[in-house]
C-alpha positions in Angstrom: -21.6 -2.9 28.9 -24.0 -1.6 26.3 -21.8 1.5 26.2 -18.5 -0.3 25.6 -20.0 -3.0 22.8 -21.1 0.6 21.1 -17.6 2.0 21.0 -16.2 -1.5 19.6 -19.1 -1.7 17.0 -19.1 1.5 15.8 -15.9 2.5 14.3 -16.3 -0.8 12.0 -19.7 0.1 11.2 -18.3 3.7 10.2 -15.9 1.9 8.0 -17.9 -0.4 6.2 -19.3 2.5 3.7 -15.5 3.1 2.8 -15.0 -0.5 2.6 -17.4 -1.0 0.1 -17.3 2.4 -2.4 -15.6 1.7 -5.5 -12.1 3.1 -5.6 -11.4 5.6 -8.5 -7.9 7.3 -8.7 -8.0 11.2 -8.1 -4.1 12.6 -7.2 -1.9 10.5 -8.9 -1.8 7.3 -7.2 -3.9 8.0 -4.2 -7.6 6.9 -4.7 -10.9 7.9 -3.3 -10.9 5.1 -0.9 -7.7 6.0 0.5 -8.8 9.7 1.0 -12.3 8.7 2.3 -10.3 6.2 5.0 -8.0 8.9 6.1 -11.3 11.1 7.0 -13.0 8.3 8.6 -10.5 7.1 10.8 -10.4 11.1 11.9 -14.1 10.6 12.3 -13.9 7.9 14.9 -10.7 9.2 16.9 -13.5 12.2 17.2 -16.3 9.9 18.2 -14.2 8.2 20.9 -12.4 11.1 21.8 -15.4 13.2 22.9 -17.8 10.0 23.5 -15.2 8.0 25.9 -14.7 10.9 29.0 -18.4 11.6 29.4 -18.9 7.7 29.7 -15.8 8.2 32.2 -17.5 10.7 34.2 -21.1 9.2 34.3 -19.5 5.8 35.6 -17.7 7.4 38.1 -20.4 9.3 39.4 -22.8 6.8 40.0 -20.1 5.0 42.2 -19.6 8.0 44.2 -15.9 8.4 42.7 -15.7 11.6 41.8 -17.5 12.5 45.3 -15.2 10.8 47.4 -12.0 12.6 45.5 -13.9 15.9 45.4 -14.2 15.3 49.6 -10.7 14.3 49.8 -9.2 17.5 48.0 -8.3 16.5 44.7 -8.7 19.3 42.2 -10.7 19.3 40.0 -8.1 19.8 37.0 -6.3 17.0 38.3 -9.6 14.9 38.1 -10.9 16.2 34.6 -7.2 16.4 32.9 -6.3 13.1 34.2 -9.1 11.2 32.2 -8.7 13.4 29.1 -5.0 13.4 29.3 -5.6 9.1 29.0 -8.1 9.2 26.3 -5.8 11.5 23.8 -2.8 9.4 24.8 -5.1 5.9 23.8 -6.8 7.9 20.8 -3.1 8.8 19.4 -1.6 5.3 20.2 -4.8 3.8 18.2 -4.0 6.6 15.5 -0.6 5.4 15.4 -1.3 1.9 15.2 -3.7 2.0 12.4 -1.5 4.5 10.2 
């Protein structure tokens, strides 16, 4: 659990810095907080991205998961692409929603 409350925690603490610079125009209309925004919300798709499937893995290793569908012939792309293949489809739906 100390994993998950870090992945809900940490994209706000990420943001707070933007949240709280002062905002000075620098193309036209757009402003420093909107550009800094854009490349922190790039930031945390990245951190959950890459930090989410190794949590994945580690979880289902210490139940024996991954074991039991190693045993039972799953392969091993259908095992590794399967959780990554979830996590880009979440990551890009959170994009989507916060654009």
């Amino acid at each position: 659990y100390k994993t998950a409350l870090m992945y809900l925690i940490m994209p706000m603490i990420l943001l707070l810095p933007v949240l709280n610079q002062e905002s000075v125009p620098i193309l036209g209309d757009y402003t420093t907080t909107e550009a800094a925004l854009v490349g922190t919300i790039g930031a945390i798709a990245l951190f959950i991205g890459l930090g989410h499937p190794s949590n994945v893995f580690t979880a289902r290793r210490e139940a024996l998961v991954l074991k039991r569908l190693r045993v039972s012939g799953v392969p091993a792309v259908a095992i590794f692409g399967g959780v990554f293949l979830v996590v880009l489809l979440f990551t890009l739906l959170i994009a989507a929603l916060i654009i």
